[in-house]
Structures are given as structure tokens and as C-alpha cells.
N, C-alpha and C positions, 0 to 999 in steps of 0.2 A: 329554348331560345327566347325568355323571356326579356323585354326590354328594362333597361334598368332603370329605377328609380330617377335618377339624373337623367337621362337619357334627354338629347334634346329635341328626338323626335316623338312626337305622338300621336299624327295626325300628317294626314298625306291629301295632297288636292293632284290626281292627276289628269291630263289630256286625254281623251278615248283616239281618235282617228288618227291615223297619221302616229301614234305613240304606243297604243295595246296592241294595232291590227292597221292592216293597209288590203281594205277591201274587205275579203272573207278571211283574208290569212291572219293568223296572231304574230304577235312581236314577241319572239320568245315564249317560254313552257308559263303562260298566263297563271296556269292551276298552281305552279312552284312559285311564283313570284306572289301570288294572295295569298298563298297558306301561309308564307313565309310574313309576310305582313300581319297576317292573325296570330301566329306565333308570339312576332314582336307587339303584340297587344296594341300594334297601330290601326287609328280609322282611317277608313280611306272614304273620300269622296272621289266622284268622276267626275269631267266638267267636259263639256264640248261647246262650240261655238255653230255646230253642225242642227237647227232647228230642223229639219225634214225628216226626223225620230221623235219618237215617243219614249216615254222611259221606259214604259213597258216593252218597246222594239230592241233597245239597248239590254234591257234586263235579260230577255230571249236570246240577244248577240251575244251574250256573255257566258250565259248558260251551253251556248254550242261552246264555248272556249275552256269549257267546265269549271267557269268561276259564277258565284251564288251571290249576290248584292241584295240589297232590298232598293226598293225605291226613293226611296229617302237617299237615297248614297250618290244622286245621280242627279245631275244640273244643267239642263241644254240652255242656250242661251234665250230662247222663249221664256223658259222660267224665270230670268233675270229681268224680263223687259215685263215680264206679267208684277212681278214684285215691284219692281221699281213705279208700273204704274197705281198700281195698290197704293204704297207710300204716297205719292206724288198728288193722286187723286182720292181719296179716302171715301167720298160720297158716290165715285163711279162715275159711267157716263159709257156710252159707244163706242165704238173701237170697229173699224174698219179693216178686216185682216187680208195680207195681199203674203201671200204664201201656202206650203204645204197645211196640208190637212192637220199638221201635228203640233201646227200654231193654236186652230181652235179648242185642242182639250188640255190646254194650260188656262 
């Protein structure tokens, strides 16, 4: 089930919460739907808006679900606000964090 040449997917950005799982339970056979994606030689990235994870908690969540990501694959929305300030600020500066613990190891 290789994807074809043409093919105009190749790269997949999906929603974790609410879309893979609700709660502890998975949304569908999780392990068929990534093999099948590795098949079609598609990447996938995960994206949540859910900052009170770490990547490495998601990576652990996934693994009960028996799908194998690395961390690179996987984007909370902390990471976005850490990037964006990186960009924004370039020389740095303090940062005041008002959230879960999973704010401070981004």
C-alpha cells in the first residue's frame, strides 16, 4: 500500500484529544490507522492545544494505544507560544509561567 508518486497526500497534521482518544479510550483500532499511514509513506505529525502534557506523556499515551511516534511528531500548543516567543524575542528575556508544570520543560 505504497502511496503514489502523485498522490496528493504526504503529510498528515492531526488533533490528539477529542480525535485519537476521549479520555483513556482510543478512537478506533489507533495501531491500523498508523501502520496504515506508514504504509502510505505518510508523515504524520500530532498537534494539540491541550498544554497540561508533555511530549513525553503523549508519547507514553500513545504507546498504551500501541502506536510508536518519536517526539519530534508531536506539538502542544506550549511549543507554539515557546517558538513564537524565540522568534519574537531573539535576545530572550523572563517569562512568567501561570500553568501546568508541562509549560516549564518547553
Amino acid at each position: 500500500m505504497k502511496s503514489s508518486p502523485n498522490s496528493a497526500i504526504r503529510a498528515l497534521i492531526i488533533d490528539m484529544d477529542g480525535v485519537l482518544w476521549r479520555d483513556t479510550q482510543p478512537i478506533g483500532d489507533l495501531y491500523g490507522i498508523f501502520d496504515t499511514f506508514a504504509k502510505l509513506g505518510w508523515q504524520v505529525t500530532l498537534a494539540t492545544n491541550n498544554a497540561t502534557k508533555t511530549v513525553d506523556q503523549y508519547i507514553q499515551k500513545l504507546a498504551g494505544f500501541g502506536v510508536h511516534l518519536n517526539s519530534h511528531q508531536i506539538v502542544n500548543s506550549s511549543m507554539a507560544v515557546a517558538h513564537y516567543l524565540q522568534h519574537r524575542y531573539p535576545s530572550g528575556g523572563n517569562v512568567f509561567v501561570v500553568g501546568e508544570g508541562s509549560l516549564i520543560e518547553v
